[in-house]
C-alpha positions as CSV (number, residue, x, y, z in Angstrom):
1,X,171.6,209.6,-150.2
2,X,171.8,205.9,-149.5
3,X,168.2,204.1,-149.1
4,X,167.8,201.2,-146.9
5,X,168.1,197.6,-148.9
6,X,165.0,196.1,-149.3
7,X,164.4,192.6,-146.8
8,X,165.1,189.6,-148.6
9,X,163.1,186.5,-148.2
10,X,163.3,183.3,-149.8
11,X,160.5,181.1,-150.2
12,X,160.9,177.0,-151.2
13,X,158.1,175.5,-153.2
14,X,156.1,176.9,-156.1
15,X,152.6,175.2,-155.0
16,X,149.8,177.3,-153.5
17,X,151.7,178.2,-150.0
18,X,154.6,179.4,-152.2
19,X,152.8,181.3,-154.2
20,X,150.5,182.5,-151.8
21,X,153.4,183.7,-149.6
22,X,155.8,185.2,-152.7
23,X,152.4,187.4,-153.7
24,X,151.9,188.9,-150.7
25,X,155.4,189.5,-149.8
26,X,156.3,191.2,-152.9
27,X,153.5,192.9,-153.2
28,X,154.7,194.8,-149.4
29,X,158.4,195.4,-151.1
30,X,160.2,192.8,-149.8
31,X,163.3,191.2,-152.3
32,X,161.5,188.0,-152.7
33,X,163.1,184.8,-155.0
34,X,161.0,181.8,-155.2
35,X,163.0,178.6,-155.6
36,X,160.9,175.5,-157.1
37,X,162.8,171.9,-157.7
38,X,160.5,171.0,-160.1
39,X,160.5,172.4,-163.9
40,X,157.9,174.5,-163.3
41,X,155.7,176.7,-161.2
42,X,152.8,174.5,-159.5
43,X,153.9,171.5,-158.2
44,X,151.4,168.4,-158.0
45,X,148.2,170.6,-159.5
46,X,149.8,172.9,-162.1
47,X,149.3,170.9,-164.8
48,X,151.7,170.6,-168.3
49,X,150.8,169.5,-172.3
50,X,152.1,166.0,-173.4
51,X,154.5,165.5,-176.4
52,X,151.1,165.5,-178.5
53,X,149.9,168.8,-177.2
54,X,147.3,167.6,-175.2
55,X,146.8,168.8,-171.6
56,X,147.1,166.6,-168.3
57,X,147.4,167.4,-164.8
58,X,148.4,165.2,-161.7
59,X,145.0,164.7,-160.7
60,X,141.5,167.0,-161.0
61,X,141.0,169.2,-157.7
62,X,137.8,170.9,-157.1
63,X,137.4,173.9,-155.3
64,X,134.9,173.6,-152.4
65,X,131.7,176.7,-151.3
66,X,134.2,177.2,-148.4
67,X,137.2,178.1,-150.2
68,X,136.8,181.7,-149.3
69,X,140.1,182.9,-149.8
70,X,141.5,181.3,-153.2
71,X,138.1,183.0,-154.8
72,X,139.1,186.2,-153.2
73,X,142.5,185.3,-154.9
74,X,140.9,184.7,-158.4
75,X,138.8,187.9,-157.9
76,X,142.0,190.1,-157.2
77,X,143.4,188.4,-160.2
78,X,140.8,189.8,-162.1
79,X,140.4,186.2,-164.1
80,X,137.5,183.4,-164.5
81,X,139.0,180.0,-163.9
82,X,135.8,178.3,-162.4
83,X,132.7,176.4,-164.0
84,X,129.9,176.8,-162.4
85,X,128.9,174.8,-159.1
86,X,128.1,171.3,-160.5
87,X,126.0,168.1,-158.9
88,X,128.1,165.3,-158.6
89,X,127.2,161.3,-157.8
90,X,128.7,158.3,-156.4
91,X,128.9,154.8,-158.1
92,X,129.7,151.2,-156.6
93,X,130.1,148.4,-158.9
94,X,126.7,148.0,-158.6
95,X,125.7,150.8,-160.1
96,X,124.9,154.9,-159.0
97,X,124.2,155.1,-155.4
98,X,124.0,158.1,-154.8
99,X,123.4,161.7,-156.5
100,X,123.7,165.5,-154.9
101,X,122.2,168.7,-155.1
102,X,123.7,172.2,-155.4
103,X,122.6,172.6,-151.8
104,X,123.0,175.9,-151.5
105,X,119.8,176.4,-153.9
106,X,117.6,174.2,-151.6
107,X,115.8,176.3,-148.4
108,X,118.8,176.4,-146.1
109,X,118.1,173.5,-142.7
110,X,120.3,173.8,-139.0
111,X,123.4,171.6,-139.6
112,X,123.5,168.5,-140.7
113,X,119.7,168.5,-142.0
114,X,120.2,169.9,-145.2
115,X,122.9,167.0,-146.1
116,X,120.9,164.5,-144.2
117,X,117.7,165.1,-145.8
118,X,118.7,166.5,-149.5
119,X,121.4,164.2,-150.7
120,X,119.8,161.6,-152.9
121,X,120.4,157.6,-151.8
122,X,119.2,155.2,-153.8
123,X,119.9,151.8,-152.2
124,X,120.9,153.2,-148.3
125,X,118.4,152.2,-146.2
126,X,117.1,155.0,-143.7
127,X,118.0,152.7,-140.5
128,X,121.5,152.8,-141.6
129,X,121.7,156.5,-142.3
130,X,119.9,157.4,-139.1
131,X,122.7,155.6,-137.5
132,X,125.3,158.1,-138.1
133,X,123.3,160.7,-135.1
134,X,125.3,160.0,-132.3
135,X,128.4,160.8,-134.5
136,X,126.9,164.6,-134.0
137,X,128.8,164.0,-130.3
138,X,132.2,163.8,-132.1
139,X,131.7,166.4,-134.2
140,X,130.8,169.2,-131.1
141,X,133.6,167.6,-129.0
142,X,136.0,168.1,-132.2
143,X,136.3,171.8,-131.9
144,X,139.5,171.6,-133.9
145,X,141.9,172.9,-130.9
146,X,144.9,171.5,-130.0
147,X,143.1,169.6,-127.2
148,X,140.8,168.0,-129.6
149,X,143.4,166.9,-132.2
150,X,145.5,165.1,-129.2
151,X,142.1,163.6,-128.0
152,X,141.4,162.3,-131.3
153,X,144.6,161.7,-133.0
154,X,145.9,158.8,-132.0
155,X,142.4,156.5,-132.6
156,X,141.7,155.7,-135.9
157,X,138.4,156.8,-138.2
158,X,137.4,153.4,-138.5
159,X,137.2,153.1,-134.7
160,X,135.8,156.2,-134.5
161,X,133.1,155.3,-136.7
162,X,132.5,151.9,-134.7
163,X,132.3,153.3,-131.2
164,X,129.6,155.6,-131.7
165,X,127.4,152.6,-133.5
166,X,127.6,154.0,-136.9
167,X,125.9,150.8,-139.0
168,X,128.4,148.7,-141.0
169,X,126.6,149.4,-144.7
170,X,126.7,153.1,-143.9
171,X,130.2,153.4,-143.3
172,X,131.0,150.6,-146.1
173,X,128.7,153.1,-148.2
174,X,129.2,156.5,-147.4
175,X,132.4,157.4,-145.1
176,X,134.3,154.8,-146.0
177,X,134.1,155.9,-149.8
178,X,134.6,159.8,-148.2
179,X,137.7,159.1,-145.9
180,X,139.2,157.4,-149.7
181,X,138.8,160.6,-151.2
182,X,139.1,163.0,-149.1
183,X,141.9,161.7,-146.7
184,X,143.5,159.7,-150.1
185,X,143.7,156.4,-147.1
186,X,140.5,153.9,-145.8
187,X,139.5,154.4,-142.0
188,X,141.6,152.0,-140.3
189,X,144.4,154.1,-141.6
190,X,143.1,157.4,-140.9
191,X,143.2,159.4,-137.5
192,X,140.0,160.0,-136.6
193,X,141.1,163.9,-136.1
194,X,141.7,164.3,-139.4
195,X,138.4,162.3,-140.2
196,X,136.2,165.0,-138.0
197,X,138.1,167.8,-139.2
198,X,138.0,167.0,-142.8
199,X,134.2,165.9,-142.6
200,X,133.2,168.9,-141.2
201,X,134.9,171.2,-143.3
202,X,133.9,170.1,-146.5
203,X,130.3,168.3,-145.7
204,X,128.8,169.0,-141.9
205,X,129.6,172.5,-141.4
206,X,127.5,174.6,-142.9
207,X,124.2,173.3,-145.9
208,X,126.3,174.9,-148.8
209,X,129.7,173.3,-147.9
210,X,130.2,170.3,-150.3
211,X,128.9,172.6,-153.5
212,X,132.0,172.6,-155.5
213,X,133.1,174.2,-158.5
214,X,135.9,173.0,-160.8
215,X,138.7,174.8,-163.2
216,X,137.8,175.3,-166.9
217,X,141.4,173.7,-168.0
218,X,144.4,172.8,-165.7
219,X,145.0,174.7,-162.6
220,X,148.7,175.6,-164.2
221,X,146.8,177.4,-167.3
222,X,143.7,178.8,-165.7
223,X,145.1,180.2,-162.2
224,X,148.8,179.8,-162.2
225,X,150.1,181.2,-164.8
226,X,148.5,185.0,-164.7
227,X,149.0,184.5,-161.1
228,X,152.4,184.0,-161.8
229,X,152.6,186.8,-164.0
230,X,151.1,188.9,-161.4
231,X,153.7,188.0,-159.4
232,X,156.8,188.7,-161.5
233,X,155.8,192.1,-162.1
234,X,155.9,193.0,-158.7
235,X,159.7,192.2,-158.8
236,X,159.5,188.3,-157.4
237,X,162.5,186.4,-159.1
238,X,161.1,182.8,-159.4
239,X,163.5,180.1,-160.5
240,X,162.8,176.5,-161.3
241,X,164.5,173.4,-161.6
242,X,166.3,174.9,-157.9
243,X,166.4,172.0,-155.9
244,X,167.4,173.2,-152.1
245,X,169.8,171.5,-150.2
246,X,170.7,173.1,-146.9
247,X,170.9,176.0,-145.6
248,X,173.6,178.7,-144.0
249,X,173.3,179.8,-140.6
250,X,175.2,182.8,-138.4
251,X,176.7,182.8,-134.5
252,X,173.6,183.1,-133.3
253,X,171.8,180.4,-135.3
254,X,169.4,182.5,-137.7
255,X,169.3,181.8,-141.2
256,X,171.6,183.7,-143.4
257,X,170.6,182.0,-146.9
258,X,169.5,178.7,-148.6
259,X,171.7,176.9,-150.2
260,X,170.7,175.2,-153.8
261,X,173.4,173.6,-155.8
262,X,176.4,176.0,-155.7
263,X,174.5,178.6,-155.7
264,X,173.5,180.5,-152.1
265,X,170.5,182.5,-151.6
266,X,170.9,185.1,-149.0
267,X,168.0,185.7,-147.2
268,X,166.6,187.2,-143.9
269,X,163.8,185.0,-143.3
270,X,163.0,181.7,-145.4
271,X,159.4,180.6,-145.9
272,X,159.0,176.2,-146.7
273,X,156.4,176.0,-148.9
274,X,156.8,172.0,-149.8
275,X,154.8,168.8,-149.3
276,X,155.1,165.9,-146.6
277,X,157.5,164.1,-148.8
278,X,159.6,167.2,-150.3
279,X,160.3,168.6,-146.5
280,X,161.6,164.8,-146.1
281,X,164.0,165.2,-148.7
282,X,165.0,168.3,-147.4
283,X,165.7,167.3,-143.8
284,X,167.8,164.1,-145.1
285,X,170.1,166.3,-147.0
286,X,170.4,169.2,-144.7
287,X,173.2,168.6,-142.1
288,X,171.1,172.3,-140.7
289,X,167.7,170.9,-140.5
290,X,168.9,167.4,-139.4
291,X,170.0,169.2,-136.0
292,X,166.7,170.5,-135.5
293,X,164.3,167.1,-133.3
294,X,161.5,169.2,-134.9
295,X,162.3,168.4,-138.2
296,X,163.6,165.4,-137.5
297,X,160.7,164.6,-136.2
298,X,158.8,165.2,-139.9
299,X,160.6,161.8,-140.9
300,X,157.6,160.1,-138.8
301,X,155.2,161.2,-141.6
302,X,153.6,159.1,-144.3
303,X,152.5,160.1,-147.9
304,X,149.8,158.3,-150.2
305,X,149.9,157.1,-153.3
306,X,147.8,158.7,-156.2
307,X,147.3,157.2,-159.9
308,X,146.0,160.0,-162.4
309,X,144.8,158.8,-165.6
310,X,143.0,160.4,-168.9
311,X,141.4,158.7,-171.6
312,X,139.9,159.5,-174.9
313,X,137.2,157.9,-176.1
314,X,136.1,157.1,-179.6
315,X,132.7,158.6,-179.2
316,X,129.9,160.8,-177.2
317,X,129.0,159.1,-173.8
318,X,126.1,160.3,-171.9
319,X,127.2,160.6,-168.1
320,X,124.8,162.0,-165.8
321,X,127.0,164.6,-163.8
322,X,130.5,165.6,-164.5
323,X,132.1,164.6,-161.0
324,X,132.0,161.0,-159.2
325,X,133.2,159.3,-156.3
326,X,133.3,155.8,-156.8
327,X,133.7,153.0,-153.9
328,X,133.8,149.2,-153.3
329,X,136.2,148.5,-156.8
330,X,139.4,147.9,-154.5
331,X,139.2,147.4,-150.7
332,X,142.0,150.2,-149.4
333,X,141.6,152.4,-152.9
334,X,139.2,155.1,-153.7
335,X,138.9,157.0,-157.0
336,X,136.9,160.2,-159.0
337,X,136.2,160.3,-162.6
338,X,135.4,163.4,-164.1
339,X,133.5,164.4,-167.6
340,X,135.9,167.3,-169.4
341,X,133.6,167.0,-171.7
342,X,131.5,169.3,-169.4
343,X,134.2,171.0,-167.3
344,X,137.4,172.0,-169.6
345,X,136.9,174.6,-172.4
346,X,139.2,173.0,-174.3
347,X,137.7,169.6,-174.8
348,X,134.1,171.3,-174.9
349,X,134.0,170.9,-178.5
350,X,135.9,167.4,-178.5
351,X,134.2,164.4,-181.1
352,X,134.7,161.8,-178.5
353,X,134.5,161.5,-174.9
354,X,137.6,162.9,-172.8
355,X,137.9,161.5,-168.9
356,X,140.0,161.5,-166.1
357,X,140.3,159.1,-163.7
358,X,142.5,159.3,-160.6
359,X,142.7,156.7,-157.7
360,X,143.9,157.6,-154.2
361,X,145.9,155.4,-152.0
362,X,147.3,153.6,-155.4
363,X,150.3,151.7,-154.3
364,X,149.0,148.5,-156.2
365,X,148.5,150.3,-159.0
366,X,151.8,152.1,-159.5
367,X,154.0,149.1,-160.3
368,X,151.3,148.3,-163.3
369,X,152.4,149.0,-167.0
370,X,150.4,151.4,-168.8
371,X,148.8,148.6,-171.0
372,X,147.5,147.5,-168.0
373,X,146.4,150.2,-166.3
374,X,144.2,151.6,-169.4
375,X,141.6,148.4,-169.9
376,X,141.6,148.4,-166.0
377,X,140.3,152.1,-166.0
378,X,137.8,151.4,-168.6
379,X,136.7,148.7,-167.0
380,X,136.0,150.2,-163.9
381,X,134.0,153.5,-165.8
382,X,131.8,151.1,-167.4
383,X,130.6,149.7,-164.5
384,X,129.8,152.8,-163.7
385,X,128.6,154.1,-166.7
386,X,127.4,150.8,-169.2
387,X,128.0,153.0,-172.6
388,X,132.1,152.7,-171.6
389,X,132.3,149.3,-172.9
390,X,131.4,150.2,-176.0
391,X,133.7,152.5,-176.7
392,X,137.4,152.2,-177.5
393,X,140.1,154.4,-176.4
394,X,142.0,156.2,-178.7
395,X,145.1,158.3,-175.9
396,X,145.8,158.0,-172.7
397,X,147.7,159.5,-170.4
398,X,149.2,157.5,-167.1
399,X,150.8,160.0,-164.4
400,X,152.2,158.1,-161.5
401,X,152.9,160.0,-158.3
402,X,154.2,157.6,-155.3
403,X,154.1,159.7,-151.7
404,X,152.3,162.6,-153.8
405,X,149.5,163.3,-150.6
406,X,149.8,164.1,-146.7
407,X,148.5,160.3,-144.8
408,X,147.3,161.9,-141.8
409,X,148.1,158.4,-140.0
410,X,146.5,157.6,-136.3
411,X,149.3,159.5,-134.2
412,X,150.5,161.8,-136.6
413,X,149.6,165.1,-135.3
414,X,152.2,164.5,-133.2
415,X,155.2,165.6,-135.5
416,X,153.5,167.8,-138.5
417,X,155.1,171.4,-137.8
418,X,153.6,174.6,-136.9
419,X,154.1,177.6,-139.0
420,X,157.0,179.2,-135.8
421,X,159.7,177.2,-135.9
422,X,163.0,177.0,-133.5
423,X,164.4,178.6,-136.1
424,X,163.5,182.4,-135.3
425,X,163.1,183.3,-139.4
426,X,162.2,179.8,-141.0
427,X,158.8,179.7,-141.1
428,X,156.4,176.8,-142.1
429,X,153.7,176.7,-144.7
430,X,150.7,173.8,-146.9
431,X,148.2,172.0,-146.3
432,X,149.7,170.2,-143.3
433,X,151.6,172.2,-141.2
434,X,149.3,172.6,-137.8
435,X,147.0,176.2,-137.6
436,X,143.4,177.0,-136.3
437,X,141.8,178.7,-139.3
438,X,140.0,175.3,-139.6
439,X,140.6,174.8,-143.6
440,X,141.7,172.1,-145.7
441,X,143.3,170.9,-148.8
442,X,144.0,173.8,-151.5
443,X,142.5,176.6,-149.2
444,X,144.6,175.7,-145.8
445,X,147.9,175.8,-148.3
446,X,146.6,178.9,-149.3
447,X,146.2,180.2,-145.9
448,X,149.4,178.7,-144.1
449,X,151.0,180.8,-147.2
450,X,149.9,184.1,-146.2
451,X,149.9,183.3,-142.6
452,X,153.8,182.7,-143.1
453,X,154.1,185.6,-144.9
454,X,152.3,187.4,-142.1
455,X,155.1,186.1,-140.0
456,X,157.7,187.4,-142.2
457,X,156.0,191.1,-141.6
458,X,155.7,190.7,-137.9
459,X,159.5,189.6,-137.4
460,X,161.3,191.8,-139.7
461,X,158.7,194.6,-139.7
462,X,157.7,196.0,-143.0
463,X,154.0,195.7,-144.6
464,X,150.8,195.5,-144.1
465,X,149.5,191.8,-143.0
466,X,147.8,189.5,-145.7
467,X,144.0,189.9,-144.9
468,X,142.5,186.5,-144.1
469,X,139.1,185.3,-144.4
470,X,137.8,183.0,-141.4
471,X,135.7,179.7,-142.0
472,X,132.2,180.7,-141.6
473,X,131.2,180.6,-137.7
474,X,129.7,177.7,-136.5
475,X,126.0,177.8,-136.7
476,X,124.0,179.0,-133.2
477,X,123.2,175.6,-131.9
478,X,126.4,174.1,-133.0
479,X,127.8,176.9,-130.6
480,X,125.7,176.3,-127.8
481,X,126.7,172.7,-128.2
482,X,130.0,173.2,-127.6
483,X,129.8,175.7,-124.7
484,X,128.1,173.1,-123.1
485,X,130.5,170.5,-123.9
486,X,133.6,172.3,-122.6
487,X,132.1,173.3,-119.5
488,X,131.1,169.4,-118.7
489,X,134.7,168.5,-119.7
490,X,135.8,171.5,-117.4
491,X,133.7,170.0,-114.7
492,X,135.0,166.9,-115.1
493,X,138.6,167.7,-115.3
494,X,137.9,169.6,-111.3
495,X,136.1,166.9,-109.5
496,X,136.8,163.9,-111.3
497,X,140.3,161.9,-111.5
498,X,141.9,161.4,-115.0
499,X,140.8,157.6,-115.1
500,X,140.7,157.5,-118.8
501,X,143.3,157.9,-121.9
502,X,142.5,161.1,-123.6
């Protein structure tokens, strides 16, 4: 008795979508082959060992109170990658400015009190900071619909910022430094979208939101790789070092298979799984993708970008909290320095000091030699931290990565793709294809993975759908606010004429 082949689907990119996707798919029966151009599983966060042994990763990523679904992840895994939640502080080159809590073991305040009133300034005046309340407008009207994102899109943070009479130290201070690390670009090149989104995601939404834990190693080691074994025991084939170059279509226009090399993956439905910058490559060499305006239309996109470095030090160096921000070094560049000291088992029991530094929006950094960029980095930590310039460094590591982050430019929104495509089974995933769950960074790749593979199940219907945790509901007068403001923009939309630009 013949039995019915099992649906193949092939998924391109190896980063959290990917794997995201390939887990859940396989785990329903489909015939699922993971292709990855790099040489291994991970992409920009996995993580490898140097020549020497030592471990390095493109860049430390944290993992935010709100990232509700990769810590269901971990606990399905069965595994404990995390430290635990951690205070962190911000430096200028004057010196710390500002330290913060583990809010979510302070009495819980409405939204934004708890941030307001908890978070520790030392040289921000109150004037200035009390200048950031009729921002609270923005953040209401910015319900994260597509509405909001076109009303906001195309005007830039900076302006954003100005118009509703946020003080000039405040924003120099405090968003500025925030937009540099958490959109990788400063304001004026930021769309203010992105700005409220990201913001309230990570800081405004909820007292607990900015707590953030971090791995205990490299994201490769700690979560990827018994993910990944996970994975391959459910039947996944994942190949690396399979860079995709276009793929094979039938009379009516579907997708019949991807096409690596000289090699051609059949497939009835194909998941993207890549970066801003990959998808790019993609579309260039793809005579099937290039015919599409839609993806076309992803050449309009811009990428950041992003210097990681690590550095060994000769000796013990007290530092006060094992994640910083830093501001004010560089006018357009923001960067983090983090103690692995504190956070990496491996490097717990280390003679010296072991940091990594990585700086955001980078480009005048890239085209610097390594002897250069080391004294720079130490310089800049012992501004920070005095006992630096006393020390000597003994390794380093210098990891270069131009176009490595989404810019969410001003007028961007515009052309990032949605998870549907025209193409009826090529189907869209990462952190910056367009969705409503309201997430960002690792957790929205996360979620655009197993809302593509939930996709995949709807069209060629077999499985059970990927259970998805939402953001946490908006608090009750956060709600009422923005009842209130739809129906005035209601209102206004019936009786008044459309005078203004959106």
């Amino acid at each position: 008795m013949s039995t019915e082949r099992a649906k193949r689907v092939v998924v391109v990119g190896a980063g959290w979508a990917g794997l995201g996707a390939t887990h859940h798919l396989a785990k329903q029966g489909y015939d699922v082959t993971l292709l990855e151009a790099g040489p291994y599983p991970g992409g920009l966060v996995a993580g490898w060992r140097t020549v020497g042994g030592r471990s390095v990763e493109a860049g430390i990523h944290g993992f935010w109170y709100p990232y509700k679904n990769i810590f269901a992840l971990v606990r399905e895994l069965q595994i404990d990658p995390f430290t635990p939640f951690t205070r962190s502080s911000q430096y200028s080159p004057a010196g710390l400015e500002v330290e913060s809590p583990i809010f979510q073991n302070l009495p819980r305040l409405p939204t934004p009190l708890g941030t307001f009133l908890y978070t520790q300034f030392k040289r921000l005046p109150l004037i200035d900071r009390l200048s950031a309340l009729p921002l609270l407008y923005a953040l209401v009207d910015f319900d994260n619909s597509d509405a909001a994102w076109r009303r906001y899109d195309s005007v830039t943070a900076r302006e954003l910022f100005k118009d509703f009479g946020v003080s000039a130290r405040l924003y120099r201070d405090s968003f500025e430094p925030m937009l540099l690390v958490g959109l990788f670009a400063p304001g004026e090149q930021c769309s203010a979208a992105a700005a409220l989104g990201m913001l309230y995601f990570f800081i405004l939404a909820h007292q607990p939101d900015f707590d953030v834990v971090w791995c205990r190693g490299t994201v490769g080691e700690k979560i990827f790789r018994p993910w990944m074994e996970r994975i391959e025991r459910a039947g996944c084939r994942v190949l690396t070092d399979r860079r995709v170059s276009d793929l094979t279509l039938d009379g009516e226009s579907r997708v019949t298979g991807v096409v690596s090399g000289n090699e051609v993956f059949e497939a009835d439905a194909v998941i993207f799984a890549v970066g801003v910058s990959g998808m790019q490559k993609l579309v260039g060499g793809s005579s099937v993708l290039r015919s599409s305006k839609e993806f076309r239309d992803v050449m309009n996109l811009g990428a950041v970008d992003v210097l990681a470095t690590r550095l060994w030090f000769d000796r013990k160096i007290d530092i006060p909290h094992p994640s910083n921000a830093c501001f004010g070094f560089d006018v357009t560049t923001g960067w983090t320095f983090f103690d692995l000291n504190t956070l990496h088992d491996e490097y717990r029991d280390e003679p010296g000091t072991v940091i990594e530094a990585d700086f955001y929006h980078a480009n005048q950094f890239l085209a610097m030699s390594d002897e250069q960029v080391v004294p720079l980095v130490r310089r800049y930590l012992a501004k920070c931290v005095s006992a630096f310039g006393e020390a000597n460094v003994i390794d380093s590591s210098v990891i270069r990565l131009p176009r490595a982050v989404t810019h969410f430019a001003p007028g961007s929104y515009q052309y990032l793709l949605p998870a549907v495509t025209g193409f009826e089974n090529v189907f869209m995933s990462g952190d910056w294809i367009v969705n409503r769950h309201g997430s960002w960074s690792q957790e929205k790749a996360y979620v655009t993975g197993l809302e593509a593979a939930n996709l995949v199940i709807e069209r060629l219907g077999h499985g059970a759908k990927a259970q998805i945790l939402p953001v946490e509901s908006d608090e009750p007068h956060i709600q009422v606010a923005r009842t209130l403001n739809q129906i005035g923009r209601d209102w206004g939309k019936t009786f008044l004429p459309d005078f203004w630009l959106p």
